[in-house]
C-alpha positions, 0 to 999 in steps of 0.5 A: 473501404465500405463507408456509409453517411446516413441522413439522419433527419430524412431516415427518422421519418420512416421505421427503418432499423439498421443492422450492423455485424463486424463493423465499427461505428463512429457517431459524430454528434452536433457537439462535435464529440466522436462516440465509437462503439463496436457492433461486431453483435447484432445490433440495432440504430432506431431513428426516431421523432421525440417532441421535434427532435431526432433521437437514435435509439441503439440496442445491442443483442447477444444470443443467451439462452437460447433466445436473443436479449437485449443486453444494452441499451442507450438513446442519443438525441445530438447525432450529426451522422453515422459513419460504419467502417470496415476492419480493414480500414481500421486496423490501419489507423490503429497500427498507425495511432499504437506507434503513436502511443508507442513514441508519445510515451518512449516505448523503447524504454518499457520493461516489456514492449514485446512485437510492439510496432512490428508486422506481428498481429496487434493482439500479439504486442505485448499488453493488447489482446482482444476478439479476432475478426472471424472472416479473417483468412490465410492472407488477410490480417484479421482485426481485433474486434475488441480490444484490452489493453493492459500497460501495466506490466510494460512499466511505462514511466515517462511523464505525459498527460493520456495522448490523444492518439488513444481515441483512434484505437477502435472499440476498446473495451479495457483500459489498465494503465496503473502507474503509467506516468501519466499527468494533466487531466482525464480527457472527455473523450474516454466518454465517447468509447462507448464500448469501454468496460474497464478504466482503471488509471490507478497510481498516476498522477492525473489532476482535475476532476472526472469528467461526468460523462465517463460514469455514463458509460453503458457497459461499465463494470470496472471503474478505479482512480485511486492515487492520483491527484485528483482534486476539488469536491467530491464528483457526486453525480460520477459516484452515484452513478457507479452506485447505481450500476449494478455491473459495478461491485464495491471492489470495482470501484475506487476513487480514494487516496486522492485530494478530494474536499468538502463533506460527503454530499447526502445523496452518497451517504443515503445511497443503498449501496454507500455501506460497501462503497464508502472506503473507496470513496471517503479514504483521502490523501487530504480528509474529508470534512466528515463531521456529519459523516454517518457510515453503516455497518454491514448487516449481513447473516451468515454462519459461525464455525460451528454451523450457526446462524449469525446475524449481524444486525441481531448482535448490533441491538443486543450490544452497546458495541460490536467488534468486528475483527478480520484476523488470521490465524497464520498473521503474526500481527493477529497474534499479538492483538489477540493477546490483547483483546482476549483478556480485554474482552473478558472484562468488557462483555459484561459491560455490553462488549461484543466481538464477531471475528471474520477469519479470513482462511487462506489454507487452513480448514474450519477444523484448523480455525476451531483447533486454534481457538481451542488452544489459544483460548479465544473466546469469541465467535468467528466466521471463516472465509475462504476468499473475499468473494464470499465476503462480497456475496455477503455484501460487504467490501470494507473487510477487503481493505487493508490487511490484517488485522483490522477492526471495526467498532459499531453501535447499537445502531448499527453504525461504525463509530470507530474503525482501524481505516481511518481516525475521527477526523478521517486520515488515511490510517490504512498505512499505520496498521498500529492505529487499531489499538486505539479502540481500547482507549475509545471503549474504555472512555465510553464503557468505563474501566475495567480490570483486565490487566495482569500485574506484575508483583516481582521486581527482583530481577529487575536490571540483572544483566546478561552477557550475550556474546564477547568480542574476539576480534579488534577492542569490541564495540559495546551492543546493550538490549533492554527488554520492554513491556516483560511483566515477572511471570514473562521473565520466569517463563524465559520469554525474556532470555529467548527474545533477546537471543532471537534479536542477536539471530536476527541483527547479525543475519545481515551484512556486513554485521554478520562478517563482523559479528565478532567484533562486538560485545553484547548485553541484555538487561532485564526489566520487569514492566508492571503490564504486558499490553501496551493499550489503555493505562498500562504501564511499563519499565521505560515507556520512551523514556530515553534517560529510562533506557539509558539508565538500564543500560548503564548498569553493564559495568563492563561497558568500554569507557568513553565510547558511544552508548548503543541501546536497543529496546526490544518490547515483548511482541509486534504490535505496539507503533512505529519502531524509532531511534534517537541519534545523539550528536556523539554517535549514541543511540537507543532505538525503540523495536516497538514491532518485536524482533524483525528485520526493523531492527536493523534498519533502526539499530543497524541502520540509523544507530551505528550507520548514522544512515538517513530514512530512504523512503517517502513519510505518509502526507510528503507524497507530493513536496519536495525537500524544503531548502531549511531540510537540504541544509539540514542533510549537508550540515549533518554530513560535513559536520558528523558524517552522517547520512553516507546513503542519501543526497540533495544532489543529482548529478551521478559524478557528484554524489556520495556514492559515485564511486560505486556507480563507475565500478563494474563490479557493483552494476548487478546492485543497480546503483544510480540516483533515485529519487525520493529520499530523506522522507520526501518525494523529491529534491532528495537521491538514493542509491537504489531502487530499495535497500534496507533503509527504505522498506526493511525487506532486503539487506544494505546496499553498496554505500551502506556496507562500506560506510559501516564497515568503515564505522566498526573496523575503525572503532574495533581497531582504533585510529591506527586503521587505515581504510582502503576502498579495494579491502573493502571490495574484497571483503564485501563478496558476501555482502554484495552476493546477499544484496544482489539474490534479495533484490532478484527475489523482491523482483519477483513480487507483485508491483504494488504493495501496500506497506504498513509504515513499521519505522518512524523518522529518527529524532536527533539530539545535541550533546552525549548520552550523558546529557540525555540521561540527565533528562526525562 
């Protein structure tokens, strides 16, 4: 081992520079703080005397260009000494502190933990890499030089603050640890890593504030926070400085979703650089106080489809409001806001309405998107990208956020007044993509009126029913589909007829209603609406009206008497709101499908209407409670008394859940059975089954529990109270319902790790008496 201890005050008197190669670096200052940086580049530390104090100067050059430059750079003034070691040394420490980590954090538990605590070369354990040492030979283990750590992929999940065994892992130079369970506070000494370029602590549960110097970091270019619990003001002097450092693009930075207070401080909003940055800053779990909040446009000049110049802030003066709308051809909810915005827009230009589009292209060429405007008619002008870094080259990052479509309203002023990211009084609205549709509602109101709207003229067909299949096995259970939001000219086009067999493919593809399809009778009842659109003051046949939809759907004379009524409104596209279900105290339902035909079908008729199933995920705002006492009894009374909720549960213990049976049986241990928490739209208190299923984020089927209660519901219902349910029937039965779930969930497995997900269902609403008693009322 080399060591060297320089006297610092003694070396300051003579100009002497100190260079240093494959070496790491420990400068311990007179606050006790242990700052290590990596000098495995040339590099210089310059004693020098300011004003009677010592100040070490370290500049860091690397060969560019065929001359050397200087390519960072940073004065310390508190250095109590320097001490150089050498790889040798250090990469025992590291081994010794990564075993550390390794056991702190219950490594035998990580879903990839490859090499680690082995013989094998640190960059080969599984989420570190780095720099090879390149004096290491045949029978020496070289050092990582530089190293990048990446936990996100181990899926680290045992709860514990960042240990501090990190600092001795040596000049690191990327730190990813997403959603690693870590707690407690951001600890001080990540600033003393003066070799980190990447923090990102994304997705834990951090509390506290940033420490000030972390920001201060020299090579910085990475620098994300987002979904922790942060908390307090907002850190002022951390964001400017990651304004000010050009190394940082807006898509690098993101301190947002956390619980930050207060208003934004004036020197953020003035800052040159707040227009591309103010997503990831002002978007919080708890809003901001944004009364005074002023947010700029983006102002950049580009050119349209057709080759042409367009300037934004050109357009900005020319226009009483700018839209500016990301869309995509190939994104069904683009679609159906264009439906929308087309006639909407057509009425408004005159009044000094403009709309720019942003295409964001991922396959299709500027030919396909002129293709597509032809055809569809769209009357505005758009730019098309291929990906987001032509975006941020244009100097804008808010049309990275969120998915699409978004919209963004801007003044004359060139300020956003209004946009789909939040609401006025900045709540998080990225996760409830249906928000945007209010820009109508604030044009109108500040624009005036204006006729856009196609009326319908032709009630004759109004309440005609259709029969869409016939029971053949067992008594039947009655299925009614009322249409919503079909004007006279949809339904002689047969927009109605092929939507509502669409939603007969779609209800039945799953199981086990697919194995028991044939046991149910189906309806449709047409409704002829006044108004297609769902924006302004249109109107339509139901509009939520429960006794509306309970009314249509009594005019099936051929309905089973004294039997539940099961209504499903089905609206004429995917872009209206929150799809919800209304579950009556006799096993009645009607649940509204306000996306159109889709798999939230299901989970609202399937799932709550006729399964009598509870929500499994965790409702937007209850990310950090736990289910009140007032709900636990709620959720037994609904069970003991209606046996509703068979799929979550306030107990934990797996020998006393509902669906202990499942989680002994062998034969079911592929669906990952267990106790997951998080249930009853709460973040804890509350138990699922598992990991997902179709009552949590609709994208794969029903699991275990769920099957067998509905097959339970149907056959007892289809073949009267003579039936006798018996566990090992239903086993045998379910093969198909077992293999769909167990090939959904391999194939969900697959995707990426963290999804932004649009909250596409609401909570179900619950109502004493029969269907018969909410008909009675409006």
């Amino acid at each position: 081992m080399r060591k060297r201890k320089l006297l610092l005050y003694f070396l300051a008197l003579f100009p002497l520079v100190l260079v240093a190669q494959n070496q790491h670096v420990s400068i311990l200052q007179t606050t006790g703080d242990s700052i290590q940086y990596d000098l495995a580049w040339t590099s210089g530390l310059k004693p020098e005397v300011k004003d009677g104090k010592v100040v070490w100067n370290f500049k860091e050059n690397k060969y560019l260009d065929g001359d050397w430059k200087v390519i960072t750079s940073f004065s310390l003034d508190n250095v109590k000494s320097i001490d150089f070691k050498t790889f040798e040394y250090d990469e025992k420490v590291v081994r010794k502190a990564l075993k550390e980590f390794y056991e702190e954090k219950k490594g035998d538990t990580w879903r990839r933990k490859d090499n680690w605590c082995s013989d094998e070369p640190i960059w080969l354990w599984y989420g570190l890499n780095g720099h090879v040492d390149p004096y290491g030979h045949e029978n020496h283990v070289p050092w990582v030089e530089t190293m990048w750590l990446n936990c996100t992929p181990n899926n680290i999940s045992t709860p514990g603050p960042i240990p501090d065994c990190l600092q001795k892992w040596g000049p690191i130079r990327s730190l990813n640890m997403v959603s690693s369970a870590f707690t407690g506070e951001i600890p001080e000494y990540l600033a003393n890593i003066y070799s980190l370029q990447l923090i990102s602590l994304d997705g834990n549960n951090l509390t506290g504030t940033i420490p000030p110097r972390l920001s201060k970091l020299p090579h910085l270019g990475t620098f994300t926070f987002y979904g922790n619990k942060l908390s307090g003001p907002l850190p002022e002097s951390v964001i400017l400085d990651c304004m000010n450092n050009k190394e940082i693009p807006p898509s690098n930075f993101d301190v947002s979703n956390n619980y930050f207070s207060g208003k934004v401080p004036a020197s953020i909003q003035n800052h040159p650089r707040f227009m591309d940055f103010w997503p990831n800053i002002v978007i919080q779990n708890t809003p901001l106080d944004i009364s005074d909040l002023v947010i700029p446009a983006p102002d950049f000049t580009t050119l349209d489809v057709y080759g042409n110049t367009l300037s934004l802030p050109e357009i900005y003066k020319k226009n009483k409001y700018t839209l500016l709308y990301k869309w995509g051809l190939w994104c069904s909810y683009s679609e159906g806001f264009n439906k929308i915005l087309i006639p909407f827009y057509k009425a408004y230009k005159e009044k000094g309405f403009e709309v720019v589009g942003i295409h964001y292209d991922l396959s299709y060429s500027d030919d396909g998107l002129l293709d597509y405007m032809t055809t569809h008619e769209i009357p505005w002008n758009n730019t098309i990208y291929k990906d987001w870094g032509e975006l941020r080259e244009c100097g804008t990052q808010i049309f990275k956020i969120g998915g699409v479509p978004q919209v963004f309203l801007v003044d004359q002023n060139g300020h956003i007044v209004f946009n789909s990211l939040m609401d006025d009084e900045g709540n998080n609205q990225i996760p409830n993509g249906y928000y945007r549709e209010n820009v109508f509602k604030y044009i109108e109101d500040n624009l005036g009126p204006a006729d856009y709207l196609y009326t319908s003229t032709d009630y004759s067909k109004d309440g005609e029913v259709t029969v869409l299949q016939t029971a053949t096995q067992g008594t039947g259970i009655d299925l009614v589909f009322v249409g919503e939001g079909f004007t006279d000219k949809a339904i002689e086009e047969g927009d109605f007829e092929r939507r509502m067999e669409q939603a007969l493919r779609v209800f039945f593809s799953y199981e086990p209603y697919k194995s028991l399809r044939d046991r149910f009778n189906v309806y449709a009842v047409k409704t002829v609406s006044p108004n297609a659109e769902f924006i302004g003051n249109a109107k339509h046949a139901i509009d939520e009206d429960i006794s509306k939809a309970l009314e249509y759907a009594s005019k099936v004379t051929t309905l089973i008497p004294n039997r539940p009524m099961r209504v499903n409104v089905i609206y004429n596209n995917d872009s209206h709101g929150r799809s919800h279900c209304t579950m009556m105290a006799d096993n009645s339902y009607v649940c509204f499908s306000m996306d159109g035909v889709s798999d939230v079908l299901v989970h609202e008729a399937g799932g709550h209407g006729i399964g009598h199933f509870f929500d499994e995920y965790v409702e937007p705002g209850n990310e950090e409670l736990s289910l009140p006492e007032e709900k636990k009894e709620e959720l037994e009374n609904f069970w003991t008394t209606l046996g509703w909720g068979a799929n979550v549960d306030w107990r934990s213990a797996p020998t006393e859940v509902k669906w202990a049976k499942f989680i002994n049986d062998e034969r079911y241990a592929d669906e990952g059975i267990g106790v997951y928490e998080g249930a009853y739209l709460y973040a804890s208190g509350a138990y699922r089954a598992t990991e997902n299923s179709m009552m949590r984020y609709n994208d794969v089927p029903f699991n275990a529990p769920c099957r067998e209660e509905i097959y339970k519901l149907v056959m007892k219902e289809s073949e009267g109270e003579s039936w006798i349910y018996n566990y090992e029937d239903f086993v045998a039965f379910d093969e198909y319902g077992h293999n769909q779930y167990v090939q959904a969930i391999i194939s969900a497995s697959r995707r990426a790790s963290v999804v932004e997900r649009e909250y596409r269902t609401a909570p179900p609403v619950f109502l004493n008496g029969t269907w018969r008693d909410a008909l009675k009322k409006k």
